[in-house]
C-alpha positions in Angstrom: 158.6 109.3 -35.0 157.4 105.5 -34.5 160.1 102.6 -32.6 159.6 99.9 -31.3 160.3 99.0 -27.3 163.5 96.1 -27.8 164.2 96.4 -23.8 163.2 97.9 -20.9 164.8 97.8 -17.4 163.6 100.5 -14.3 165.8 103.1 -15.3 165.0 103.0 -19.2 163.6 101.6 -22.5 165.7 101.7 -25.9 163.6 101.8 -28.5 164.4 101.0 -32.4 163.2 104.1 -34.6 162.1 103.5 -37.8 164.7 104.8 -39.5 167.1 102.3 -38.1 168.6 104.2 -35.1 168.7 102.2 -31.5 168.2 105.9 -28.6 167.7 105.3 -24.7 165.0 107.2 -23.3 163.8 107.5 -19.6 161.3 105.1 -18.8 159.0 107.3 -17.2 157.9 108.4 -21.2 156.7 104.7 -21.3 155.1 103.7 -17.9 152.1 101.8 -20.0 154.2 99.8 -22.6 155.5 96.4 -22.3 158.8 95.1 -24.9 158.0 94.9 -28.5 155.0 97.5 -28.4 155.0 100.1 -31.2 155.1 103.7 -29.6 154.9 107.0 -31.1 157.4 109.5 -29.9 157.1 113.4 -30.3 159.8 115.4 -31.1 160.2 116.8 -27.4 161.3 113.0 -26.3 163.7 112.5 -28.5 167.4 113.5 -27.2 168.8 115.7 -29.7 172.5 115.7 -28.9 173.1 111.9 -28.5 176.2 110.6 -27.1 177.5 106.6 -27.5 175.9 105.2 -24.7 172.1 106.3 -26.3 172.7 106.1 -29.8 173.2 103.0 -31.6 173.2 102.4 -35.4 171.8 98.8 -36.5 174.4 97.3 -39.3 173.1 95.3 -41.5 175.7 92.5 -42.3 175.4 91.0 -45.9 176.4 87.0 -46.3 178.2 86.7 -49.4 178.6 83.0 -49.3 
């Protein structure tokens, strides 16, 4: 799966999926990318069971007005 880096700090990145989701991951998976690159993530580095602090849903808000 493809995200894009949206912050990084020494610890770890959270990275935007393509399919909307927001995870954490440890930084060490991306030593060589800087904030806003596209990486490609296997299978193996995405956290299956996510908990609140590392999965974040992006809402899109609708104006009406």
């Amino acid at each position: 799966m493809r995200g894009i880096i949206i912050d990084k700090n020494f610890s770890e990145a959270f990275v935007c999926l393509e399919d909307g989701e927001t995870i954490s991951i440890p930084s060490s998976e991306v030593t060589d990318s800087n904030v806003g690159d596209m990486i490609t993530l296997s299978n193996i580095s995405i956290p299956t069971n996510y908990n609140s602090n590392s999965n974040l849903t992006n809402e899109k808000l609708l104006d009406f007005f």
